[in-house]
ZAVOVEX-530331 format. One line per 5 residues: number of its first residue (from 1); their letters; for each residue x, y, z of C-alpha. Coordinates in nm, 4 decimals. Each point is the difference from the previous one (the first is absolute). Layout:
NUM	a	X:Y:Z  ...
! end
This chain:
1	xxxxx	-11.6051:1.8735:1.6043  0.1616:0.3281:0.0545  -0.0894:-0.0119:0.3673  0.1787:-0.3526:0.0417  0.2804:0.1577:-0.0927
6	xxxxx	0.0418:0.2931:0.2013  -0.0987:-0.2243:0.3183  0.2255:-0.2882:-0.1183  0.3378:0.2598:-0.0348  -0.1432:0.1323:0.3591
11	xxxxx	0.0173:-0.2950:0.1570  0.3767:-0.1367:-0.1462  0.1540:0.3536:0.0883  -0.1956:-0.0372:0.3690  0.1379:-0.3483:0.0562
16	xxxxx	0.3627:0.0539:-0.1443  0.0090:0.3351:0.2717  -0.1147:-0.2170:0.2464  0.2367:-0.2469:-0.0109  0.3273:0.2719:-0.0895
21	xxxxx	-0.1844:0.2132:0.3065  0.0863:-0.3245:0.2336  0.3190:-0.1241:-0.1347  0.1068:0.3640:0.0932  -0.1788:-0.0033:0.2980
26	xxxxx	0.1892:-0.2968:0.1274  0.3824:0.1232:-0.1509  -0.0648:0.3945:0.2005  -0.1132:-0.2147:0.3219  0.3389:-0.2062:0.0086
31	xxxxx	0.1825:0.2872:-0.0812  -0.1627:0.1830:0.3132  0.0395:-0.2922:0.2053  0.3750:-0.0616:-0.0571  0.0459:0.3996:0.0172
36	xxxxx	-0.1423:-0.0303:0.3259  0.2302:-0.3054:0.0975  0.2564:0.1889:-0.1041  -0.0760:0.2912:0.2237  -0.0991:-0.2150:0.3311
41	xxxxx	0.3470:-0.2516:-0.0251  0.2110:0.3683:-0.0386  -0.1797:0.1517:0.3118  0.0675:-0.3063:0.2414  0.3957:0.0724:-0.0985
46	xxxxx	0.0705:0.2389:0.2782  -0.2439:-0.2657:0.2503  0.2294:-0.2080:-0.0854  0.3274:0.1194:0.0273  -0.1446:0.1750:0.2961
51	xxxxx	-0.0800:-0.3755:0.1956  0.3807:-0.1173:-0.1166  0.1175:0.3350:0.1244  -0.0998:-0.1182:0.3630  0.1037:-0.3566:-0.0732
56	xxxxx	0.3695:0.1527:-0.1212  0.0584:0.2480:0.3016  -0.0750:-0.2542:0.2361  0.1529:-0.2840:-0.1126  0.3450:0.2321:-0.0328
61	xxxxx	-0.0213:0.0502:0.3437  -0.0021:-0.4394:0.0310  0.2854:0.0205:-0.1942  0.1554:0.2749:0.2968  -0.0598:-0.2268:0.2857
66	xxxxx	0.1272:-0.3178:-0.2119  0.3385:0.1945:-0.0939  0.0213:0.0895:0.3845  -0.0072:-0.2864:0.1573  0.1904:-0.1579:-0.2485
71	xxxxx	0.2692:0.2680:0.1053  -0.0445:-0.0416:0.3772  0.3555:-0.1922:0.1245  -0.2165:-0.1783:0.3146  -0.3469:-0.0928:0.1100
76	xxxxx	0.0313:0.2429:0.3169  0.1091:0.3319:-0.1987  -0.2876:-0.1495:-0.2048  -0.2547:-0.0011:0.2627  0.1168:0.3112:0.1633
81	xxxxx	-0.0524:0.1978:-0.3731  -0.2825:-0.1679:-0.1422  -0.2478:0.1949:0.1887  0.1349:0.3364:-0.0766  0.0676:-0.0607:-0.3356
86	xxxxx	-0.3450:-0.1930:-0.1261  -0.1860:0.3938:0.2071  0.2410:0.1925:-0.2794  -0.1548:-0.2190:-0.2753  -0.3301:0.0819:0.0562
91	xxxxx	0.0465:0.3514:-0.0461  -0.2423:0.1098:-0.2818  -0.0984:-0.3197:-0.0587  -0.3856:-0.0114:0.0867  -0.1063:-0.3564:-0.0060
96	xxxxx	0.3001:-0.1714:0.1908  -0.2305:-0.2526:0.2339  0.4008:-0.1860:0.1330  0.3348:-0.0393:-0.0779  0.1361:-0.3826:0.0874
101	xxxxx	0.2734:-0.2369:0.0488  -0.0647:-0.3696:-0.0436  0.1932:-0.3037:0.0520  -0.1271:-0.3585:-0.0782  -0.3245:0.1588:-0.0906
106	xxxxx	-0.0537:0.0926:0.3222  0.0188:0.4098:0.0876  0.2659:0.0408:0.2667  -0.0301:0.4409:-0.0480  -0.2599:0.1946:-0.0758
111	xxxxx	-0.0446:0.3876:-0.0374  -0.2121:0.1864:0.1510  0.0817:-0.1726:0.3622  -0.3526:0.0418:0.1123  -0.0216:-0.3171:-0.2676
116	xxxxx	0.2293:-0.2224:0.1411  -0.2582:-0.1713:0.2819  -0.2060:-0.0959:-0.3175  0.2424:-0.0491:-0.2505  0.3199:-0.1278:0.1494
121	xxxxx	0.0823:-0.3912:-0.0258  -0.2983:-0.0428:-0.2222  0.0360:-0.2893:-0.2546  -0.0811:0.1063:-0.3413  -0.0156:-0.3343:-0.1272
126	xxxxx	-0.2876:-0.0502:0.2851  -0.2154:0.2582:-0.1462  -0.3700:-0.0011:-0.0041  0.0635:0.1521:-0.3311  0.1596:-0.2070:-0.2513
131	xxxxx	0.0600:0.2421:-0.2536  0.2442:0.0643:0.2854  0.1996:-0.2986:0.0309  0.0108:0.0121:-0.4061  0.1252:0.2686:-0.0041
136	xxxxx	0.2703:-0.0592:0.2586  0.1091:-0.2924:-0.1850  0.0368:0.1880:-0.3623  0.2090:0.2963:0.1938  0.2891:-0.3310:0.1578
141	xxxxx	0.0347:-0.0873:-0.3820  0.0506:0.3356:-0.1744  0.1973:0.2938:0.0787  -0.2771:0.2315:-0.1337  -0.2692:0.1923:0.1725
146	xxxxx	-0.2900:-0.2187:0.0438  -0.3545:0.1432:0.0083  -0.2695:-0.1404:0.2706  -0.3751:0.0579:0.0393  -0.1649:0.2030:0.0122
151	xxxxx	-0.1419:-0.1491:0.3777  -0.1075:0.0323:0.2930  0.3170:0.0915:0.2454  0.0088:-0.0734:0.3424  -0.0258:0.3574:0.0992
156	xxxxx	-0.3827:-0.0333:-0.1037  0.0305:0.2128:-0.3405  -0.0130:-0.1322:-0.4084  0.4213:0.0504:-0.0650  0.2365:-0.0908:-0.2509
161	xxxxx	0.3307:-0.2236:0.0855  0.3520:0.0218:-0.1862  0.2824:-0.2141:0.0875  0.3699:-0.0338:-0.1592  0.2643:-0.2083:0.1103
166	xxxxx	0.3046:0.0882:0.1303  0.4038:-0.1101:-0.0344  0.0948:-0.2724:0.3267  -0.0116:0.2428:0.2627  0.1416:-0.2807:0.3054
171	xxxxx	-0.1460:-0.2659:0.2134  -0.2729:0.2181:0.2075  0.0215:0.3095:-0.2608  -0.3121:0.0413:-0.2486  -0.0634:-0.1463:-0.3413
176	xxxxx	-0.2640:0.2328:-0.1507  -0.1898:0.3424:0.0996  -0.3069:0.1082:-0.1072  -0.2278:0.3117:-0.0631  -0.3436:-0.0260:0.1065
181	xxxxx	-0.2369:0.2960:-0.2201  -0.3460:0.1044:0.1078  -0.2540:-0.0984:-0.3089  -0.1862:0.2941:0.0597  0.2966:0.2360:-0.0096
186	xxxxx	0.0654:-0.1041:-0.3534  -0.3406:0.0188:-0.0907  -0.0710:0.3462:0.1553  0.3826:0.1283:-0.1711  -0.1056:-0.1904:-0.4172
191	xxxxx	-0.2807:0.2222:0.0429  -0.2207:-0.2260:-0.1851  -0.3344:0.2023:0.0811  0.1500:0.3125:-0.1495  -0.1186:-0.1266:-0.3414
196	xxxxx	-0.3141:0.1209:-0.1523  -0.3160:-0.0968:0.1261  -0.0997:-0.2016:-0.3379  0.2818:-0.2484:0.0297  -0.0071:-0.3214:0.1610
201	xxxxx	0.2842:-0.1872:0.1489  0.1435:-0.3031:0.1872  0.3722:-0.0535:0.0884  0.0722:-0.3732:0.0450  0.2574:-0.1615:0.1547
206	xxxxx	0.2716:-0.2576:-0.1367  -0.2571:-0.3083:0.1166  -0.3165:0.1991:-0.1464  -0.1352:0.1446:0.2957  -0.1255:0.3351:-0.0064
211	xxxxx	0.1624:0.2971:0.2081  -0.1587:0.2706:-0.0725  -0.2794:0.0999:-0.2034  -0.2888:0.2230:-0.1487  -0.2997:-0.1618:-0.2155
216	xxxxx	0.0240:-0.2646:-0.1975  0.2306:0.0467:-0.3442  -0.1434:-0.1808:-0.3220  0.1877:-0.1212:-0.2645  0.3127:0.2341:0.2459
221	xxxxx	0.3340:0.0921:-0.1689  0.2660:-0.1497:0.2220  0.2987:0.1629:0.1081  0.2547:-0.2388:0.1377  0.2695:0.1285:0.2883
226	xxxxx	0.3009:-0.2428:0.1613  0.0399:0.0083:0.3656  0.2788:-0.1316:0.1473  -0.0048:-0.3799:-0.1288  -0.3830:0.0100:-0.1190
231	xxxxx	-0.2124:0.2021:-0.1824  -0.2703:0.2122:0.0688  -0.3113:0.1102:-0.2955  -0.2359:0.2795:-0.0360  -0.3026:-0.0247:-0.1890
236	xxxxx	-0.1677:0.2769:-0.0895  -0.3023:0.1042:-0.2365  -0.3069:0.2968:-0.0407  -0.2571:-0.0998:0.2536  -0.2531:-0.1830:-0.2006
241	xxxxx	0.2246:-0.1398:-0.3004  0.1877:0.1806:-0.2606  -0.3645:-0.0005:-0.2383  -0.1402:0.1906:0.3045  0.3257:0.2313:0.0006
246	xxxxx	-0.0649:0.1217:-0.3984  -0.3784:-0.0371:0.0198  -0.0209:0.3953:0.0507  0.2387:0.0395:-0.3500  -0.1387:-0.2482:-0.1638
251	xxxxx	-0.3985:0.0778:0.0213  0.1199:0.3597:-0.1954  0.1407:-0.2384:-0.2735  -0.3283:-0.2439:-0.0107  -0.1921:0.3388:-0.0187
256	xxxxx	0.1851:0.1354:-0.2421  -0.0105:-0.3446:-0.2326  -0.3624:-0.0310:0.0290  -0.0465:0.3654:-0.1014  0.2159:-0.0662:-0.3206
261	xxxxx	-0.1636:-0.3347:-0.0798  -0.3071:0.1776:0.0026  0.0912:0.2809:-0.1827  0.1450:-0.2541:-0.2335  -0.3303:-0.1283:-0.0646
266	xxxxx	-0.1619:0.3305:-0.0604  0.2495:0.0666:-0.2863  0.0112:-0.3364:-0.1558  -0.4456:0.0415:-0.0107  0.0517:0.3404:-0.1291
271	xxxxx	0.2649:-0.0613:-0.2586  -0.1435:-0.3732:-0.1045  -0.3746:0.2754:-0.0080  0.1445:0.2633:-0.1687  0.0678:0.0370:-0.3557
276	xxxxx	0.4151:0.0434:-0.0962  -0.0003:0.3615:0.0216  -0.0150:-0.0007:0.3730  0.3189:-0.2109:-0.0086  0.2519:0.2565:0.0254
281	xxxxx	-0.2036:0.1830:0.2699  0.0602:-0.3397:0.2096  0.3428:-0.0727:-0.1252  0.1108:0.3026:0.1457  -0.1838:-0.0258:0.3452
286	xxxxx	0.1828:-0.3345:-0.0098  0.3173:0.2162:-0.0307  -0.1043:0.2136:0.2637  -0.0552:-0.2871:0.2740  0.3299:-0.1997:-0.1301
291	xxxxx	0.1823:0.3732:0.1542  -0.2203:-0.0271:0.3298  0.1043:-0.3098:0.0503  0.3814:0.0480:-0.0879  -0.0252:0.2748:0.2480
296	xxxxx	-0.1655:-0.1687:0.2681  0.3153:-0.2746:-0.0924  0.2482:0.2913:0.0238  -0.1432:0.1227:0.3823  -0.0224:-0.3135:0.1270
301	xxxxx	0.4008:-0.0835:-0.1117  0.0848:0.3740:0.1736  -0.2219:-0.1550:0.3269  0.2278:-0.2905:0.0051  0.3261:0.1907:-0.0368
306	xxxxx	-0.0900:0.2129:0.2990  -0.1044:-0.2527:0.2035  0.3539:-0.1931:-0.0510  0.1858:0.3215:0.0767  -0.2069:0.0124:0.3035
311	xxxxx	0.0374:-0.3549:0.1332  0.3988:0.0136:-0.1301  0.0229:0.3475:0.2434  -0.1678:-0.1839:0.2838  0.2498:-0.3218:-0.0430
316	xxxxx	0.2940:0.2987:0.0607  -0.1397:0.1536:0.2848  -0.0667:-0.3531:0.1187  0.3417:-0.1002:-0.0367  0.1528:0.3596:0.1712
321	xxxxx	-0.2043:-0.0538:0.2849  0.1434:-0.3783:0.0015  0.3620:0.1285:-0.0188  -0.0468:0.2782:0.2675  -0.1447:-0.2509:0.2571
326	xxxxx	0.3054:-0.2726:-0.0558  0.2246:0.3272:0.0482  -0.1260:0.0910:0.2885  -0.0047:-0.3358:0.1165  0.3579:-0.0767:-0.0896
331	xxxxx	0.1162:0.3277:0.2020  -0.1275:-0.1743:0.2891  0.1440:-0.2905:-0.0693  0.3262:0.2071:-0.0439  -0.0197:0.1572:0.3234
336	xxxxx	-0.0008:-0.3070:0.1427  0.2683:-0.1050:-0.1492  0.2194:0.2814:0.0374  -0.0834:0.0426:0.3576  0.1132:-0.3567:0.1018
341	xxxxx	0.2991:0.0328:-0.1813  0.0942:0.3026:0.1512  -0.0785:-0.1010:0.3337  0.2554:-0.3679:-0.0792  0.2258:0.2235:-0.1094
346	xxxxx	0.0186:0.2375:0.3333  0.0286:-0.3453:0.1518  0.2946:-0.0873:-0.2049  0.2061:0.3104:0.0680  -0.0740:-0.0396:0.3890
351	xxxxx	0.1639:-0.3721:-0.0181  0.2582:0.1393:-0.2174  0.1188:0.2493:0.2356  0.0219:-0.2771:0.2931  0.3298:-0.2436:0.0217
356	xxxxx	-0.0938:-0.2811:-0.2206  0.2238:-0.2816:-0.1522  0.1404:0.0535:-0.3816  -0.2647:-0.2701:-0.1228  -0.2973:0.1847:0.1722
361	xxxxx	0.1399:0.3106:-0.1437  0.0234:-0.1118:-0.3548  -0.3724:-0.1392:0.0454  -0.1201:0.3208:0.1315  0.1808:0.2152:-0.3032
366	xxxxx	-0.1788:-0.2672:-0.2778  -0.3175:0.0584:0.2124  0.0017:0.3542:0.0013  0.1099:0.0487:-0.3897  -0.3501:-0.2333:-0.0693
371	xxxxx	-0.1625:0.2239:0.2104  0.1271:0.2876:-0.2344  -0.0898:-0.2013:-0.2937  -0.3482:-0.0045:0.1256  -0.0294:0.3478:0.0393
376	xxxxx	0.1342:0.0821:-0.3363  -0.2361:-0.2406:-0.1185  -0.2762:0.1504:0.1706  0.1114:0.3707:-0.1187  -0.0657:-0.1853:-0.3192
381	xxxxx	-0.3444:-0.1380:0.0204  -0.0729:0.3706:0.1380  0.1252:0.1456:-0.3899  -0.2378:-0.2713:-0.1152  -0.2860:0.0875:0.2341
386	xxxxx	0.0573:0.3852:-0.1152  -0.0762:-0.1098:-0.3837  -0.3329:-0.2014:0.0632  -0.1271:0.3226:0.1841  0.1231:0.2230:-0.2854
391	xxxxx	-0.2139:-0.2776:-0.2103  -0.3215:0.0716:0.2791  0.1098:0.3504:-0.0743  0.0237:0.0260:0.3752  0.3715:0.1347:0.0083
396	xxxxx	0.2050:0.1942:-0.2263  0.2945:-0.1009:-0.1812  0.3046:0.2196:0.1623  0.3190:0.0222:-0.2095  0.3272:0.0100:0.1711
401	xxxxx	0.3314:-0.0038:-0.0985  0.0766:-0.3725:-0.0337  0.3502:-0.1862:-0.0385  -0.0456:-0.2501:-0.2735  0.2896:-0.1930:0.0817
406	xxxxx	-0.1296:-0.0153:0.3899  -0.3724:-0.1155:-0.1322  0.1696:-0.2768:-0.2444  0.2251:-0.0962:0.3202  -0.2740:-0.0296:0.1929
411	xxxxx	-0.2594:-0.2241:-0.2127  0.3088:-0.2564:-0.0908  -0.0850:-0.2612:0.2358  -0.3443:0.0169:-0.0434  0.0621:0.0505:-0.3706
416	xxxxx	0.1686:-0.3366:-0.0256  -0.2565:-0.1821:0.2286  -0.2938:0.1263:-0.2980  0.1176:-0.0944:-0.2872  0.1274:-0.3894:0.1567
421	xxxxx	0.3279:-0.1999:-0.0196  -0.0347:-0.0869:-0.3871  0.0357:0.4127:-0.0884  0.3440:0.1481:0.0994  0.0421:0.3070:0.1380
426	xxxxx	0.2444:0.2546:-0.0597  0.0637:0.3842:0.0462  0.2664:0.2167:-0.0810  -0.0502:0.3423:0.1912  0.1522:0.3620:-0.0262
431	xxxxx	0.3129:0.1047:0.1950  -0.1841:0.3411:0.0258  -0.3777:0.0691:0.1761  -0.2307:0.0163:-0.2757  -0.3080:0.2097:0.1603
436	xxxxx	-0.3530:0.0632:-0.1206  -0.3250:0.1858:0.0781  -0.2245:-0.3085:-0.0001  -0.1936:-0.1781:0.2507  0.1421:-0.2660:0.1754
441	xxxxx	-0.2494:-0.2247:0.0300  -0.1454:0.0148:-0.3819  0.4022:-0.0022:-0.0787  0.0943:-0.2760:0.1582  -0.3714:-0.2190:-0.1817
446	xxxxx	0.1381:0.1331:-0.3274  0.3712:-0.2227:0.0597  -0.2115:-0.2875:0.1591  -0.2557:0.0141:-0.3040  0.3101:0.0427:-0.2881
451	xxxxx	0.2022:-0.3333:0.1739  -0.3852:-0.2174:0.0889  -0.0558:0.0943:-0.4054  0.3926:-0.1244:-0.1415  -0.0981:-0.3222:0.2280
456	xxxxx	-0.2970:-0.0449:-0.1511  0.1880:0.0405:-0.3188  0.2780:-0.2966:0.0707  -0.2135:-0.2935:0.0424  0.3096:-0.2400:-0.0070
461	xxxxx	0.1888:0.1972:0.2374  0.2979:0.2834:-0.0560  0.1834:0.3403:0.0976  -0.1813:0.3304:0.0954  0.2006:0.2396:-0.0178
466	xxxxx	-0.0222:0.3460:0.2289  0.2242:0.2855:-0.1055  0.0071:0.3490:0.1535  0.1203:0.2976:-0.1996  0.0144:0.3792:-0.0367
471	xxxxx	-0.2094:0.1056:-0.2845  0.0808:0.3298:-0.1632  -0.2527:0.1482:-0.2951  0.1844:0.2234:-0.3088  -0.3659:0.1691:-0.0860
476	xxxxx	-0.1537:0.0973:0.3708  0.2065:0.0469:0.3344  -0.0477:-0.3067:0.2306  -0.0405:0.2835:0.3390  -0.3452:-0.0181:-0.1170
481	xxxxx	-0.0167:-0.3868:0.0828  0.2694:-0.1117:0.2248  0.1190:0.2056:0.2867  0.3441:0.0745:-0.0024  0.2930:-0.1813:0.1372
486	xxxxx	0.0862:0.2479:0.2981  -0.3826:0.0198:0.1209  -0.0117:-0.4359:0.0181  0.3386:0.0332:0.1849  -0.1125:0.2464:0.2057
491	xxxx	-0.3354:-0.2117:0.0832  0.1671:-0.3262:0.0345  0.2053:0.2019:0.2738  -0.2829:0.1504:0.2098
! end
């Protein structure tokens, strides 16, 4: 009888740590698991961003070539610029297959020229493809971008098709241009295969089809991107499943439980064997193993910390490198820009200085104070450019002496265009130049953050007030601060 009951307590103790062993078995393995979700869905971030990175830059230069030939006055100054001007969009912009201009949904131009024997006078609506003809019909009922393919393209290569209609242009002129993008440039530029070797992954299309891929994700997280007037999805997952990804981490634990359920039942046979004066000899090994364990508990929290300030510091560095490549990219953009309006307005001051009728005249002055507008506009997007490198840490922040009243002058228009017509607009400047040592760039995205946050703040519409003043400090001299009234004069001058 006194056996039974040694063996009897054995077995209930071995049977309750059995089933406490796999309850916690099962709770640490979904923990792992969605740790590990966790981890893989942050790390295909940057992929992403990275694919509608390539998607943004080149669909902004679509946007170009739409603006332009909306801005052409005839079909023959038209024909005689398109060339030139679809060769300056391509300019860091890998993955440009063609620039075109279609009317009826048939191509009447098409850039490069070496194209045109293949391309020009083709019917879309004919295609062999008719993901083609789909797609020409959704672009003549919207005036967004519309996304085709990707497809075979007549040139003999897997591309990617995006049309956008255009304003009446006139009886022969187009009625929608296109950007045809090499698939494999936007594969080779996501950088897809830069992840590590033990994830799978398989970006799909809008209709399901796959476009690029590595393995075969189970049970994938999915990270969802919108291109154009579709959208695009990543799956992605640890080759082998997410069980396989914490099977390494999770055999330790399994270990570890089996150890403790059987050291369990080595102490309940000794203490149920034992007479009571062995019980505070196990009582306090029980103590002593409750500590191991909390401290075990303790590392494995500090593990976890680390290992979200490491994936948070990667997610940065990630987003730097993002905002130094759209930098760069918008500089070139910029160029462009700046470089055709310079050149119109040479032009402008040429036809100016030949006899021309008042009319003419007048037109030419409006032209050439747009043109000017432009190229303040583009000595703005330069400040802006400036602060996302200062972000990438790529350029430093240079203080200059800075008129306040000039920088408030200048943002007004586009001040009033941000905050919409329900949100008035008002500013009350200084009769006197009110200079600082700041930065002009990071000064003028404080103003446009202050007025984008008092819009935010008057859903139903009112007055934002601007108001420029001299400030003047009775504790510490303001020299140390503002720079004084005869240096801004004298810079303002010069």
């Amino acid at each position: 009888m006194t056996r039974v009951r040694p063996l009897r307590a054995a077995l209930v103790v071995g049977i309750l740590g059995i089933l406490v062993a796999v309850a916690f078995d099962r709770w640490y393995e979904h923990t792992l698991v969605e740790r590990e979700r966790g981890r893989v869905q942050a790390l295909a971030v940057p992929y992403t961003q990275q694919i509608g990175g390539f998607f943004d830059r080149r669909l902004s230069r679509l946007d170009a070539l739409r603006a332009f030939v909306e801005a052409e006055p005839a079909l023959v100054s038209l024909n005689a610029d398109f060339p030139t001007f679809a060769e300056g969009l391509t300019a860091a912009a890998p993955g440009v297959r063609a620039f075109q201009l279609v009317r009826k949904a048939k191509i009447m131009r098409s850039w490069p020229e070496h194209d045109d024997s293949l391309l020009v006078g083709l019917d879309l609506l004919q295609h062999p493809e008719p993901e083609v003809a789909e797609g020409v019909r959704r672009a003549m009922d919207t005036d967004n971008m519309v996304l085709t393919g990707p497809f075979r393209l007549v040139q003999g290569v897997q591309g990617l098709v995006v049309r956008q209609r255009l304003r009446p242009f006139g009886p022969e002129g187009p009625d929608m241009v296109a950007i045809v993008l090499d698939l494999s440039a936007l594969i080779d530029e996501a950088q897809l295969s830069g992840l590590p070797k033990n994830i799978d992954f398989r970006l799909e299309d809008h209709r399901g089809r796959t476009v690029t891929s590595r393995g075969v994700p189970i049970e994938a997280s999915v990270s969802r991107l919108t291109v154009a007037d579709v959208e695009w999805t990543l799956h992605i997952a640890p080759t082998g499943g997410w069980q396989a990804a914490v099977a390494t981490e999770l055999r330790a634990t399994r270990t570890a439980s089996v150890l403790l359920w059987i050291m369990l039942l080595v102490i309940t046979g000794t203490v149920v064997g034992r007479q009571r004066n062995l019980a505070e000899a196990v009582l306090a090994r029980t103590q002593d193993l409750a500590k191991v364990n909390e401290e075990l508990r303790r590392e494995a929290e500090e593990r976890r910390a680390l290992e979200e300030q490491l994936l948070h510091s990667q997610k940065m560095e990630a987003v730097g490198t993002l905002a130094g490549g759209i930098a760069h990219d918008f500089n070139n953009l910029l160029t462009a820009i700046t470089g055709f309006a310079q050149l119109s307005e040479q032009h402008t001051t040429e036809l100016q200085s030949r006899p021309r009728s008042e009319s003419e005249a007048a037109q030419l002055y409006e032209l050439r104070t747009d043109l000017a507008e432009i190229l303040k506009a583009a000595d703005r997007a330069s400040l802006l450019t400036s602060q996302l490198l200062a972000f990438s840490r790529r350029q430093k922040v240079t203080p200059d002496r800075n008129d306040v009243n000039v920088v408030v002058h200048d943002l007004e228009r586009m001040l009033q265009r941000l905050i919409g017509e329900r949100v008035a607009l008002d500013t009350a400047l200084a009769n006197e130049p009110l200079c600082v040592m700041a930065d002009a760039g990071q000064l003028s995205q404080v103003l446009m953050n202050l007025v984008v946050n008092a819009r935010d703040a008057l859903p139903d519409g009112g007055h934002v007030h601007i108001t420029t003043a001299p400030c003047r400090s009775r504790s510490k001299p303001m020299h140390r601060w503002v720079v004084s009234r005869q240096d801004c004069q004298r810079a303002i001058g010069s």
